[in-house]
MDAnalysis code that builds the backbone (N, CA, C; Angstrom):
import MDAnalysis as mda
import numpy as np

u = mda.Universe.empty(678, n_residues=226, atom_resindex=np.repeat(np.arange(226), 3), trajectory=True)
u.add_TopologyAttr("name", ["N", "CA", "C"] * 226)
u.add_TopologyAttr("resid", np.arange(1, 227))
u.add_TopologyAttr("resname", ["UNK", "UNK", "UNK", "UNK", "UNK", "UNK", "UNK", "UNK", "UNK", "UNK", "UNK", "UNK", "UNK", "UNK", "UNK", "UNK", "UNK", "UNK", "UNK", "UNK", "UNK", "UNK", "UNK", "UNK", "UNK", "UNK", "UNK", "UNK", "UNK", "UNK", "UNK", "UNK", "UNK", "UNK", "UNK", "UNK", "UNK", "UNK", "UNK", "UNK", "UNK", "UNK", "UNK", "UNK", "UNK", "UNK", "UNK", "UNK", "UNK", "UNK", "UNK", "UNK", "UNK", "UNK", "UNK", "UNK", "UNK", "UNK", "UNK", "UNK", "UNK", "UNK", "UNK", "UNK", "UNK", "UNK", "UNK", "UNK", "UNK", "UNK", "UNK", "UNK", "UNK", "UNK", "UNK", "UNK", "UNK", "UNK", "UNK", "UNK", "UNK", "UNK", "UNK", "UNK", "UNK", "UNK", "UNK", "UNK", "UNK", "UNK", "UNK", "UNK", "UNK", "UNK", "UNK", "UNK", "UNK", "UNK", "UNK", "UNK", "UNK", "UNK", "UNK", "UNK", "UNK", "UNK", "UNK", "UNK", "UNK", "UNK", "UNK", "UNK", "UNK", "UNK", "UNK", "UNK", "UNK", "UNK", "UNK", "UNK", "UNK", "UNK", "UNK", "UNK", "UNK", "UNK", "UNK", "UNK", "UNK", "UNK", "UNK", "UNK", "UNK", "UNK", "UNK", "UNK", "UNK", "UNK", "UNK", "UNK", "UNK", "UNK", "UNK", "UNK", "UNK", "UNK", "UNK", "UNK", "UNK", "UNK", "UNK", "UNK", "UNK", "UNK", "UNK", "UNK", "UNK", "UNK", "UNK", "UNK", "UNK", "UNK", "UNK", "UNK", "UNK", "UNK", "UNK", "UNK", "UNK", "UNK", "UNK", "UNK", "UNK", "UNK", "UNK", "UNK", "UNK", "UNK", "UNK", "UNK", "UNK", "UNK", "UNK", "UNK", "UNK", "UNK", "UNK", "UNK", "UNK", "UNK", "UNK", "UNK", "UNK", "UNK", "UNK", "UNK", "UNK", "UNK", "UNK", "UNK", "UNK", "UNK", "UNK", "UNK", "UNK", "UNK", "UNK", "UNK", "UNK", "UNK", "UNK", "UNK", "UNK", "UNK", "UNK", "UNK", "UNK", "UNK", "UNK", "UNK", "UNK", "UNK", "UNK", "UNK", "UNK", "UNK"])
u.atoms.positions = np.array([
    [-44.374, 10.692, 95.262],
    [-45.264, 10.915, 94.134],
    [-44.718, 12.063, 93.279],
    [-44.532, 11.714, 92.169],
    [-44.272, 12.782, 91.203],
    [-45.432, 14.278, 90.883],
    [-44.607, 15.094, 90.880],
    [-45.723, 16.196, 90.758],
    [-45.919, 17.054, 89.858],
    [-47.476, 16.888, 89.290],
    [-47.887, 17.439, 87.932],
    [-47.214, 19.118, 87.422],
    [-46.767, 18.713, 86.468],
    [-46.079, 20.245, 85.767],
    [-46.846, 21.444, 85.509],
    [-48.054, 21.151, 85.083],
    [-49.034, 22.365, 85.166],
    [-48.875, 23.004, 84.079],
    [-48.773, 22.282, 82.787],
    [-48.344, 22.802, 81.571],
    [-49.580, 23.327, 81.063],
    [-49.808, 24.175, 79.970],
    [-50.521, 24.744, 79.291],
    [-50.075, 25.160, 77.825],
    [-50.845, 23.659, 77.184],
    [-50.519, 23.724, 75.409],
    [-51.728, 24.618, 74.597],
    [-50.022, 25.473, 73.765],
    [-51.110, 26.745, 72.996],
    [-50.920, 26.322, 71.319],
    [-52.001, 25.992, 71.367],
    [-52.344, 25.635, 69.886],
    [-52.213, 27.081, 68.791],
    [-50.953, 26.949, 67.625],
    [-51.339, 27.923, 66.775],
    [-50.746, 27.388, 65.789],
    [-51.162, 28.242, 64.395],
    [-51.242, 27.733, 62.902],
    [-49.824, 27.705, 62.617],
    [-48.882, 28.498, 62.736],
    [-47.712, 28.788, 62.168],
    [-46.711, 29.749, 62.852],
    [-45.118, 29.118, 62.741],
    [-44.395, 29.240, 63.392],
    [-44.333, 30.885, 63.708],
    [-44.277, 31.673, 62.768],
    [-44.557, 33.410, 63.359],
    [-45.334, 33.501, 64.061],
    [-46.882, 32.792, 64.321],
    [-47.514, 32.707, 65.568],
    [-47.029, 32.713, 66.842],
    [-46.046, 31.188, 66.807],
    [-45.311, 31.161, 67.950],
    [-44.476, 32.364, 68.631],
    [-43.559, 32.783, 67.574],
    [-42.706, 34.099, 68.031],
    [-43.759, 35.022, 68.146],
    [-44.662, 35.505, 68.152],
    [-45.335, 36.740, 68.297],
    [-46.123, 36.424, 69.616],
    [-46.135, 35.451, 69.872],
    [-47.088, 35.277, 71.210],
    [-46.023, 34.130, 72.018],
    [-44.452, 34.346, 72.355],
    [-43.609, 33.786, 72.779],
    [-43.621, 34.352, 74.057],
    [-43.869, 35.872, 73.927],
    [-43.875, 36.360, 75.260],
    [-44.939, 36.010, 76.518],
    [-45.928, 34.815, 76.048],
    [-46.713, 34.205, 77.032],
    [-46.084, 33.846, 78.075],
    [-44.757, 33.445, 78.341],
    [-43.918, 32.935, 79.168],
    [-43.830, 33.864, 80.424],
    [-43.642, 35.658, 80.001],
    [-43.881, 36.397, 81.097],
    [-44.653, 36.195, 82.099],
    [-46.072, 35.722, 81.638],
    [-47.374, 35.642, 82.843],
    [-47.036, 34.295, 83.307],
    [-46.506, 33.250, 83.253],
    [-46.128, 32.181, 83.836],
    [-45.167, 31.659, 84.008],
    [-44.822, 30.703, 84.720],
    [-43.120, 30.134, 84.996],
    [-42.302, 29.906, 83.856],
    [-41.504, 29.772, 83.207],
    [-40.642, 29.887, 82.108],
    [-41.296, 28.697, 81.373],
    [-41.877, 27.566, 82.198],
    [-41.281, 26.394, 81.747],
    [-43.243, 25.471, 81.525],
    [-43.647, 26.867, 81.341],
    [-45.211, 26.166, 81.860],
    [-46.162, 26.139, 80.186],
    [-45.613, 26.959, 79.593],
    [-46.347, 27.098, 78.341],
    [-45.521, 26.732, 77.075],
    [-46.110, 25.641, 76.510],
    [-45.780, 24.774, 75.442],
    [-46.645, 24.916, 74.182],
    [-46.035, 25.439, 73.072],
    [-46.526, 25.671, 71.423],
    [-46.428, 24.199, 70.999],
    [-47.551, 24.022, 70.353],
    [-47.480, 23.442, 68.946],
    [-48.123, 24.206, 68.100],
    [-47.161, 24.290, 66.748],
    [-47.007, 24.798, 65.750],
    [-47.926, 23.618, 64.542],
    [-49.191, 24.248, 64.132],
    [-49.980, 22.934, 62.983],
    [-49.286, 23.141, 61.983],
    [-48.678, 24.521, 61.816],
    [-48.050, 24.229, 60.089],
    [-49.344, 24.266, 59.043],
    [-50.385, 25.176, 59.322],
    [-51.906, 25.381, 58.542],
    [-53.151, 25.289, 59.576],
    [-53.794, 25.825, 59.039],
    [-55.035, 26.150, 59.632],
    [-55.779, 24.587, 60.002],
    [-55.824, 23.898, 60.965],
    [-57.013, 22.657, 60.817],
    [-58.436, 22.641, 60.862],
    [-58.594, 24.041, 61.500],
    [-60.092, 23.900, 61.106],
    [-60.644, 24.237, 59.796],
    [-59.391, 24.661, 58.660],
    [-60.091, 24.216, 57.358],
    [-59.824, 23.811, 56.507],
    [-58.939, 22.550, 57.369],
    [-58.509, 21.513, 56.303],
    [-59.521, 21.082, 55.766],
    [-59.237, 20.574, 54.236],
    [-60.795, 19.338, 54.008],
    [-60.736, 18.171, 54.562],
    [-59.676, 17.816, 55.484],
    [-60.338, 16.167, 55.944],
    [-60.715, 16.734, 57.477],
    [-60.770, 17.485, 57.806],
    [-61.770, 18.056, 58.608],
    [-62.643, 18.588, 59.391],
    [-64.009, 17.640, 59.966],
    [-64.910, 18.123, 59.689],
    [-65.270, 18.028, 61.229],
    [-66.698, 18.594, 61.607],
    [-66.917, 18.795, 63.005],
    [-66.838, 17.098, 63.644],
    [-67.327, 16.137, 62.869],
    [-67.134, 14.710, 63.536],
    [-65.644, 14.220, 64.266],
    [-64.426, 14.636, 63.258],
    [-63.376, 14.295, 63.698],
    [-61.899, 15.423, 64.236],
    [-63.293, 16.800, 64.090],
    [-61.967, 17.651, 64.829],
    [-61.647, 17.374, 66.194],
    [-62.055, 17.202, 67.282],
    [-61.385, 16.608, 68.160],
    [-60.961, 15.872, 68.210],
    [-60.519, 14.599, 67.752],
    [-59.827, 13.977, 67.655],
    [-58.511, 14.125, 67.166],
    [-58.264, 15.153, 66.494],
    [-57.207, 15.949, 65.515],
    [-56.657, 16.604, 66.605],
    [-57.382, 17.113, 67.584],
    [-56.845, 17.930, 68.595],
    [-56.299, 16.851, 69.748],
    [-56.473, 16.258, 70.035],
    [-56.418, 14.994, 70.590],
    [-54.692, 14.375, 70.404],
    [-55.006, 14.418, 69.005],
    [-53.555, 14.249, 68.733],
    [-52.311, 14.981, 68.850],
    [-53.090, 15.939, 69.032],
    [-52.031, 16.758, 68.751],
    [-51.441, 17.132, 70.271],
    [-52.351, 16.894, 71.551],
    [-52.071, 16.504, 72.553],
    [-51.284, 15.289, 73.279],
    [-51.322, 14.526, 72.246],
    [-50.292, 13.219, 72.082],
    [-49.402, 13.210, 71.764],
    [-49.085, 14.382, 71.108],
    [-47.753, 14.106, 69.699],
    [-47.266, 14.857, 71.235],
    [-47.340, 16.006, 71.403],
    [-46.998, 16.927, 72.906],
    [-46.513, 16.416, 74.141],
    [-47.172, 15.784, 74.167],
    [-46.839, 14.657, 75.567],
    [-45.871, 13.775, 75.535],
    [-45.720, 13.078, 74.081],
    [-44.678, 12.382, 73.521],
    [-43.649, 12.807, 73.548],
    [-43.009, 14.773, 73.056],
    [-42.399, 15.141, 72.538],
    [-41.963, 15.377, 73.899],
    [-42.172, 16.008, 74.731],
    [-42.070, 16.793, 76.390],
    [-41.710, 15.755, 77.455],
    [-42.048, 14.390, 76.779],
    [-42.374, 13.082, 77.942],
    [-43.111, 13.601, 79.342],
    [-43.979, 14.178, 79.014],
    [-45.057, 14.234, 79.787],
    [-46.551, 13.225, 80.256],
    [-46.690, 13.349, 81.139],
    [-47.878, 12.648, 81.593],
    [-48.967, 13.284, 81.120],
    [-50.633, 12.794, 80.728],
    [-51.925, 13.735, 80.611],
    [-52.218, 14.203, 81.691],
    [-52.098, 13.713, 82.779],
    [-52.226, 14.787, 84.174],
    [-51.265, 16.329, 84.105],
    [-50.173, 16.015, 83.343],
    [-49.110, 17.270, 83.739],
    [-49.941, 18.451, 82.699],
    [-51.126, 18.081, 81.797],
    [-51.251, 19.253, 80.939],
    [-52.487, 19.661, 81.917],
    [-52.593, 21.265, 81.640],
    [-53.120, 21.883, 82.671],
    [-54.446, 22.342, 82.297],
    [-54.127, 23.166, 81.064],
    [-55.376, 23.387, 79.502],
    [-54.517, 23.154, 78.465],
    [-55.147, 23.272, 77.413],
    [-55.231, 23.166, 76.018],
    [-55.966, 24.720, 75.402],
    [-54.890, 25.458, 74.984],
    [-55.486, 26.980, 74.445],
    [-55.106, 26.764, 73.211],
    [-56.294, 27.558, 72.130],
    [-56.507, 27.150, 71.108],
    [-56.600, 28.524, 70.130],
    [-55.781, 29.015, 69.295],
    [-55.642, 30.706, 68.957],
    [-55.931, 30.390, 67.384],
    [-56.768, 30.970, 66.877],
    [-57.029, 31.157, 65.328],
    [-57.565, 32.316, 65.207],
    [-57.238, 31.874, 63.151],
    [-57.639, 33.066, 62.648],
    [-59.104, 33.015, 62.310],
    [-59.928, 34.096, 62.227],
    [-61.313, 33.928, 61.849],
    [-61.315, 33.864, 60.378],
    [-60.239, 34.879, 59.395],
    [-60.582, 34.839, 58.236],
    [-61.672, 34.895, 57.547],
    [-62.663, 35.636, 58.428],
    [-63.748, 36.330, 57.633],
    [-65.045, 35.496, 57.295],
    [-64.810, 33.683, 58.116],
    [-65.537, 33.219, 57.885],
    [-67.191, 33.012, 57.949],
    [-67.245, 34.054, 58.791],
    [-69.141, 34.301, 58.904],
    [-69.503, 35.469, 58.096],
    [-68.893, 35.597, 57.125],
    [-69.702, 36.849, 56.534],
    [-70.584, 36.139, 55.382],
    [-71.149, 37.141, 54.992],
    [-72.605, 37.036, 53.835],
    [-72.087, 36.300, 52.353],
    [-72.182, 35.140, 51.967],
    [-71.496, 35.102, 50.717],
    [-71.666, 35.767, 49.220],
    [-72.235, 37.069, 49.711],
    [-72.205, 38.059, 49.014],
    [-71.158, 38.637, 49.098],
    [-70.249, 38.914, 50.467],
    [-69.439, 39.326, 50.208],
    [-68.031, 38.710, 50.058],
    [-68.374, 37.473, 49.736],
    [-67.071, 36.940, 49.145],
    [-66.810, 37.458, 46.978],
    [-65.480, 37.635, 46.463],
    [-65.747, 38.086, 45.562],
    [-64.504, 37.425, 44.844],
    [-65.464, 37.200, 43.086],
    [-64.258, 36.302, 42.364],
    [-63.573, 37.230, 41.376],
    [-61.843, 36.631, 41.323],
    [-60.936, 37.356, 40.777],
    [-60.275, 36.291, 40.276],
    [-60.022, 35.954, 38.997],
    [-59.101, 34.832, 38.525],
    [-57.888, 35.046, 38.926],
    [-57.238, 36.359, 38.678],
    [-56.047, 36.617, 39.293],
    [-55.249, 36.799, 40.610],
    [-56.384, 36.677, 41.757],
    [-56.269, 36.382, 42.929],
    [-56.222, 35.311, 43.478],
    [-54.776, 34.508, 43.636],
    [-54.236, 33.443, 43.989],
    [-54.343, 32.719, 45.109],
    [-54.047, 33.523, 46.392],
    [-54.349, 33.689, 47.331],
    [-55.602, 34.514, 47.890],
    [-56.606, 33.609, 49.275],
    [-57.124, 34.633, 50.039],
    [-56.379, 36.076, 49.994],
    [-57.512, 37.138, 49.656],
    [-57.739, 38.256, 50.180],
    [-58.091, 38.899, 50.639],
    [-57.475, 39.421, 51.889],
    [-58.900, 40.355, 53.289],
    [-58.942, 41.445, 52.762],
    [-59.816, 42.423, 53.292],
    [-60.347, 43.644, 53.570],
    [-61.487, 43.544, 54.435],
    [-61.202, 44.873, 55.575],
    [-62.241, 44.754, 56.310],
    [-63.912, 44.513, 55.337],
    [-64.352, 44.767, 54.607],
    [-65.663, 44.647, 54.333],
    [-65.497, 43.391, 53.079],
    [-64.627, 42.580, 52.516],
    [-64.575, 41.287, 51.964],
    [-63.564, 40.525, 51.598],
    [-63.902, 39.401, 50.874],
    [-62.683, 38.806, 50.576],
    [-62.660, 38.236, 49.629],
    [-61.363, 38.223, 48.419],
    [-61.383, 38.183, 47.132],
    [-61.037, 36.929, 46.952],
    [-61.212, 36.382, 46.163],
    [-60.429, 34.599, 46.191],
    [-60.573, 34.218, 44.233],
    [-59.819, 33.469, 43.601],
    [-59.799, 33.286, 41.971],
    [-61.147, 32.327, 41.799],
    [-61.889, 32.152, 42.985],
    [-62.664, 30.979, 42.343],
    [-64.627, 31.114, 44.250],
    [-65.044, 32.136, 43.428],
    [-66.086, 32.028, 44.583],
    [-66.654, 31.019, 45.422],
    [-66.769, 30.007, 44.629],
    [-67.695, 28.478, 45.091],
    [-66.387, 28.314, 45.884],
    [-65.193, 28.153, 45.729],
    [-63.888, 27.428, 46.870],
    [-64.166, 28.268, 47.838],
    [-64.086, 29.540, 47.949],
    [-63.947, 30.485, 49.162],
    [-65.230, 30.162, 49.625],
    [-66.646, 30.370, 49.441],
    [-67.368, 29.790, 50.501],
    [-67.547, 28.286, 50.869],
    [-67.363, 27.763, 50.244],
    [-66.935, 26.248, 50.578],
    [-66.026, 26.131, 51.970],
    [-64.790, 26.836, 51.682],
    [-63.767, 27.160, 52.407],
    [-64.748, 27.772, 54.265],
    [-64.952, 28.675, 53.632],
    [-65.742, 29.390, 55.157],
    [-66.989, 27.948, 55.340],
    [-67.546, 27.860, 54.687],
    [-68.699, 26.877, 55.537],
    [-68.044, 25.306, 56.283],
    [-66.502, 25.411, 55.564],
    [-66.111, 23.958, 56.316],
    [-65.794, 24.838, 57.843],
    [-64.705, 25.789, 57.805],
    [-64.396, 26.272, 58.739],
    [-65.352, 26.886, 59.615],
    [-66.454, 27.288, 59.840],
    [-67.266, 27.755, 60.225],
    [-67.943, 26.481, 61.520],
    [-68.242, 25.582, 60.604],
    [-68.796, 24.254, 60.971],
    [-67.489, 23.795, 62.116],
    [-66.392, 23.538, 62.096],
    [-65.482, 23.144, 62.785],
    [-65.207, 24.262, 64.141],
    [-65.418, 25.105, 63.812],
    [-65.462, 26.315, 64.680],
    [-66.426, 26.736, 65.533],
    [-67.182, 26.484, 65.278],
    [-68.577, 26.118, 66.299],
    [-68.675, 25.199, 66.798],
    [-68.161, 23.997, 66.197],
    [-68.091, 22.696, 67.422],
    [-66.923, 23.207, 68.100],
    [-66.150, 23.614, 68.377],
    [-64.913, 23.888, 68.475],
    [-65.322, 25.206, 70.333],
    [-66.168, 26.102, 70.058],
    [-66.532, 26.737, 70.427],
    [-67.374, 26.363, 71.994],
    [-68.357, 25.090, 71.226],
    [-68.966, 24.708, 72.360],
    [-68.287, 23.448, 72.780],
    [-66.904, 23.054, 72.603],
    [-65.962, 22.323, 73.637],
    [-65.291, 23.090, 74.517],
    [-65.551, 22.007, 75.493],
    [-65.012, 23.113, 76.717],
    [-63.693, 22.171, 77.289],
    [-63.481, 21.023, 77.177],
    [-62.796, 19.868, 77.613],
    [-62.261, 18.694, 76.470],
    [-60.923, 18.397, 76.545],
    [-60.793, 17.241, 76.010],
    [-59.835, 16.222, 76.874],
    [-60.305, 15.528, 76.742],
    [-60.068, 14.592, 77.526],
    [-59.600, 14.910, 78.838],
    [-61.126, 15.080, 79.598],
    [-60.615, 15.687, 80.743],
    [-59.883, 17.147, 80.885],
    [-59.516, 17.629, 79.825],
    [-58.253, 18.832, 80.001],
    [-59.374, 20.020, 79.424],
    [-59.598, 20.883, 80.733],
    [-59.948, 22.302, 79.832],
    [-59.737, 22.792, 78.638],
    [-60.406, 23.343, 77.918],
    [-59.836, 23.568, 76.465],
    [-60.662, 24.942, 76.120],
    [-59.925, 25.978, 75.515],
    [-60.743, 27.464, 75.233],
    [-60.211, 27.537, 74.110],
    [-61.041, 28.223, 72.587],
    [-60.522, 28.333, 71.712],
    [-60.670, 30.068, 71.568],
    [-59.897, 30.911, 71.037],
    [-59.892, 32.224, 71.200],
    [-59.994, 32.754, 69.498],
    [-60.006, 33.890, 69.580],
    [-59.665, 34.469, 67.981],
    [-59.185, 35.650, 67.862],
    [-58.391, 35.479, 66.274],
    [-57.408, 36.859, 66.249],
    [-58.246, 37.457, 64.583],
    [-59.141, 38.377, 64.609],
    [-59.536, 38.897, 63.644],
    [-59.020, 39.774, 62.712],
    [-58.962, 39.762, 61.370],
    [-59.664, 38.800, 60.628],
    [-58.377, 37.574, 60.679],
    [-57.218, 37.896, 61.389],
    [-55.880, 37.162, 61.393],
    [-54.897, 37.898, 62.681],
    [-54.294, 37.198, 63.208],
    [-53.082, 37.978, 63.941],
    [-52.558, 38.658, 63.674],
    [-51.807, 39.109, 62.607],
    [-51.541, 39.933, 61.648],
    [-52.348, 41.262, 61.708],
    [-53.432, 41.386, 61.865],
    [-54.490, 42.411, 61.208],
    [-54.529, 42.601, 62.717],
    [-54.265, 42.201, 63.963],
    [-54.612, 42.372, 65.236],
    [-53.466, 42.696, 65.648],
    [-52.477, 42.253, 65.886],
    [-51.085, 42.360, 65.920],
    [-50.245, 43.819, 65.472],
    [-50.894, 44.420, 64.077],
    [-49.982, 45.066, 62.990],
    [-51.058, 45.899, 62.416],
    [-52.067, 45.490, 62.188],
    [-53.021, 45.954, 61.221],
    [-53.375, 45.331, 59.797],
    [-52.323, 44.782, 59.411],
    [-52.305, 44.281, 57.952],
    [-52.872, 42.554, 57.957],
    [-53.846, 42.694, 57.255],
    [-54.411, 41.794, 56.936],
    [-53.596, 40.087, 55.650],
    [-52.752, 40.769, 55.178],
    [-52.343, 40.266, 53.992],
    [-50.671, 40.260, 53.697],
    [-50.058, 39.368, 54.533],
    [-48.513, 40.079, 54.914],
    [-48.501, 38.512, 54.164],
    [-47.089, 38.313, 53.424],
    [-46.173, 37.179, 53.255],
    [-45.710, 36.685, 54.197],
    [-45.293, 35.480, 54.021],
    [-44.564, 34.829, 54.996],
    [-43.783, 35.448, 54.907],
    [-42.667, 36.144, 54.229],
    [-41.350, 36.899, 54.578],
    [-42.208, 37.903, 56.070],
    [-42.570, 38.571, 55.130],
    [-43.231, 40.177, 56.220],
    [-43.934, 39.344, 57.477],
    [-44.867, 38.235, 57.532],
    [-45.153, 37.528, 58.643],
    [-43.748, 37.337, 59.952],
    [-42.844, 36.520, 58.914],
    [-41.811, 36.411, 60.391],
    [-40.927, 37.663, 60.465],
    [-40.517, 38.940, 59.413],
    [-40.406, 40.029, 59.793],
    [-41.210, 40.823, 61.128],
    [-42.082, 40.604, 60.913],
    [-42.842, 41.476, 61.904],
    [-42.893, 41.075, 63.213],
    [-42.901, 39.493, 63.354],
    [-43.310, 38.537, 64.418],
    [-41.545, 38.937, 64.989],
    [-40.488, 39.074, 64.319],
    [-39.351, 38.949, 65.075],
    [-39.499, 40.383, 65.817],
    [-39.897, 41.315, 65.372],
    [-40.049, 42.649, 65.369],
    [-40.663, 42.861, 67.131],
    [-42.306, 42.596, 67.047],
    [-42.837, 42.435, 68.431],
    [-42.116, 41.596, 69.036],
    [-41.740, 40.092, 69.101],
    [-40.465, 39.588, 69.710],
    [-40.320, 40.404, 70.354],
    [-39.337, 41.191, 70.143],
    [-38.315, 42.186, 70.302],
    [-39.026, 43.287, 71.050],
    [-39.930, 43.679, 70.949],
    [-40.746, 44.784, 71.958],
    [-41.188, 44.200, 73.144],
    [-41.596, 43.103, 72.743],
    [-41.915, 42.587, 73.905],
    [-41.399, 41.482, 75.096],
    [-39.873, 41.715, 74.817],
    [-38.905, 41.328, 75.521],
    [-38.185, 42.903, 76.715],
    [-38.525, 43.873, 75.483],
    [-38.125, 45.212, 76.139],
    [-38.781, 45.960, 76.983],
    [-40.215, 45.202, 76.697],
    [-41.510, 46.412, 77.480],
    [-42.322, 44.948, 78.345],
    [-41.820, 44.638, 79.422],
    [-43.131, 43.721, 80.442],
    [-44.583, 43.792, 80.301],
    [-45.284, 43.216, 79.746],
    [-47.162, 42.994, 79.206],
    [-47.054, 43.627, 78.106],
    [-46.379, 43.507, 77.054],
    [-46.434, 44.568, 75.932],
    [-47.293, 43.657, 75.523],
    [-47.192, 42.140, 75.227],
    [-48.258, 41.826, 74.581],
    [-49.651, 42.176, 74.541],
    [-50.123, 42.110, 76.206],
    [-51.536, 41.812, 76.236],
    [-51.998, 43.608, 76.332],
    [-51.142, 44.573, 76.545],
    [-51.383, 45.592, 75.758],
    [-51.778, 46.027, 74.726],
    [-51.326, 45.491, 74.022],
    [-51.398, 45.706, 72.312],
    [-52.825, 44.956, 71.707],
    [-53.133, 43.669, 72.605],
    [-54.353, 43.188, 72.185],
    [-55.917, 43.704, 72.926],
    [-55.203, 43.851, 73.933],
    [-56.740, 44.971, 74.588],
    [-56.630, 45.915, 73.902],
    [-56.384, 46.480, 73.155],
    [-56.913, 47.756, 72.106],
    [-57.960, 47.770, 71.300],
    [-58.424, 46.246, 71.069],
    [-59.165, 45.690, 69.916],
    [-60.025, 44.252, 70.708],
    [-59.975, 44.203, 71.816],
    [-60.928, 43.404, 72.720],
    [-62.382, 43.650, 72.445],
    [-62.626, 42.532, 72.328],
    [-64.058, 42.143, 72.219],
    [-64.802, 42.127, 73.876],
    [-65.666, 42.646, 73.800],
    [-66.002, 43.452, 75.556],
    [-67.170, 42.430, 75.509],
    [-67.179, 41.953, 77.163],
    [-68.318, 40.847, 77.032],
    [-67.327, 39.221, 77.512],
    [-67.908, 38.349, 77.571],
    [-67.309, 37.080, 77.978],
    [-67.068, 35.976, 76.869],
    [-66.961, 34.902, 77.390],
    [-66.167, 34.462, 76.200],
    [-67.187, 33.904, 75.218],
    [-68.682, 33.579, 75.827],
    [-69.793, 33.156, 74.976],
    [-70.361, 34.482, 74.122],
    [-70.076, 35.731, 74.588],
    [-70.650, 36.790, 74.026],
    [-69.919, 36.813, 73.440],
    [-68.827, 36.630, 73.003],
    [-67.708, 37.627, 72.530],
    [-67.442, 36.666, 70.936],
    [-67.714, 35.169, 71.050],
    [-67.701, 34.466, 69.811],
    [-69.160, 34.735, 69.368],
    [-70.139, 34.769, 69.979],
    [-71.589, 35.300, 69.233],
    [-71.384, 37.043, 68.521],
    [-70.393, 37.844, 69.205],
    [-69.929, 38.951, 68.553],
    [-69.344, 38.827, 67.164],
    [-68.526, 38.165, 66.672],
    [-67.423, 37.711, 66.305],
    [-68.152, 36.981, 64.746],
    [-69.393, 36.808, 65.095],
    [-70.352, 35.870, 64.176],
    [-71.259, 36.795, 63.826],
    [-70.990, 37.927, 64.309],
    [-72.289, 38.896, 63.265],
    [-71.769, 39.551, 62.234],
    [-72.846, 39.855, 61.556],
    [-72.693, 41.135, 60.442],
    [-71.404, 41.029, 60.113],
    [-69.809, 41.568, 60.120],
    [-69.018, 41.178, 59.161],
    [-67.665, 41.353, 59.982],
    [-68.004, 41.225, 61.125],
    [-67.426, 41.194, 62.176],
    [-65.830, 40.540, 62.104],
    [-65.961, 39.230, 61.343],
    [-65.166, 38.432, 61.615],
    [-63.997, 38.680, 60.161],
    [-64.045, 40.041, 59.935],
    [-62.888, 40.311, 58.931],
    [-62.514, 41.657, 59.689],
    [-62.758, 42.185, 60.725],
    [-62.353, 43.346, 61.363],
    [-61.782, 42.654, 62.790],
    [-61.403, 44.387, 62.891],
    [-59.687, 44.079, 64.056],
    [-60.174, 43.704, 65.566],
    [-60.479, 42.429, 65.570],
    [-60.982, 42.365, 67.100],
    [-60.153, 40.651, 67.592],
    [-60.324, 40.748, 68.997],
    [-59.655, 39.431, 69.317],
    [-60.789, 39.491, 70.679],
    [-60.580, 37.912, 71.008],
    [-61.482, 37.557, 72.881],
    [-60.325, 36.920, 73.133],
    [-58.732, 37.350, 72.953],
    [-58.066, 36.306, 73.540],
    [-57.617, 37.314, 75.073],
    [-57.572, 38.529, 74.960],
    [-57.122, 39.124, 76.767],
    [-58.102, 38.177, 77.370],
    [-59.267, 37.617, 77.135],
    [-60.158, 36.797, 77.985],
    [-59.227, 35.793, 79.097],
    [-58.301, 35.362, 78.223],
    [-57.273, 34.146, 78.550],
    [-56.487, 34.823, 79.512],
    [-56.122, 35.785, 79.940],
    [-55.392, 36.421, 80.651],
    [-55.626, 36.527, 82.611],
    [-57.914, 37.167, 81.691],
    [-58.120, 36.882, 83.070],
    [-58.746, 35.499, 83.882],
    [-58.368, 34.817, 83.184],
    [-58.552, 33.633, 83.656],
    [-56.957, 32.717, 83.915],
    [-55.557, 33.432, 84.481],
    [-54.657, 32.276, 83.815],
    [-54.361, 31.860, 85.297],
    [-55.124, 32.228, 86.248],
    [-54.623, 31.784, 87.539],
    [-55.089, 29.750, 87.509],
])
């Protein structure tokens, strides 16, 4: 009988994701933790919505299995890392700037060229994120979704608002520390841990303006990786 690999696929938005949280490999066998890279945020795409985000995830567990030639028995969980991007705050404090092209964080708001898109934007994501929250399983496969407030970046670095240049600058950067220093990662993110479990810690995460400041529940994942 062939015997299950015990893989564990980590869902994140973009490839500097991957390098900045590459050093997952330390806490497990070299060969046990597998990225897919979405290439954008899916929980706020507009096609969607809480009806068909699992299924999106689903796939993306397929495309994985395909790619690895793996069996669905060999996946072990399904970990799931996003950005909050500020999406539960007051849409008061979202704020319009024609000349602001791009999302803009700051801990207390966020600027966008067009108000009605930016909360639009948070109420799709919001909605997907709460179903998202109370899945615990897909298909059969454990599944935890975590968060990096208001972005990895801003948890990671501090900076909320980096380019893709400065994104994979920085991401090569920790790389690099954390090839030199053993747990540097999960160091650096308990600084800014959300205290409490993993149901408290997304009901944290959803108050008052929470979800544009420097907090993460992903060390959660740590103590659970046995």
């Amino acid at each position: 009988m062939t015997k299950s690999k015990n893989v564990i696929l980590v869902i994140v938005e973009g490839t500097s994701d991957e390098i900045s949280l590459g050093s997952l490999s330390q806490y497990f066998d070299d060969n046990m933790v597998k990225f897919h890279i979405c290439h954008g945020d899916i929980t706020s795409d507009k096609k969607v919505n809480p009806r068909n985000i699992i299924t999106h995830i689903n796939d993306i567990c397929n495309r994985t299995i395909d790619k690895y030639r793996y069996k669905i028995k060999d996946i072990k969980k399904i970990i799931h890392i996003v950005d909050t991007d500020g999406v539960f705050i007051e849409n008061q404090s979202i704020l319009e700037d024609p000349n602001v092209a791009n999302f803009y964080y700051s801990e207390n708001n966020i600027t966008y060229k067009c108000q009605q898109e930016a909360i639009d934007r948070n109420l799709r994501k919001r909605q997907n994120l709460q179903k998202l929250i109370l899945t615990h399983s897909i298909r059969n496969i454990p599944y935890m979704i975590y968060f990096m407030s208001c972005n990895l970046d801003h948890v990671l670095w501090g900076c909320q608002n980096l380019t893709e240049e400065q994104k994979e600058d920085k991401s090569n950067e920790f790389a690099d520390l954390c090839d030199e220093t053993s747990g540097y990662l999960l160091q650096q993110i308990k600084k800014y841990e959300v205290s409490g479990d993993y149901k408290s810690s997304w009901e944290f995460i959803q108050q008052n303006g929470n979800s544009l400041k420097r907090y993460t529940n992903f060390p959660l994942f740590f103590q659970d990786k046995e």
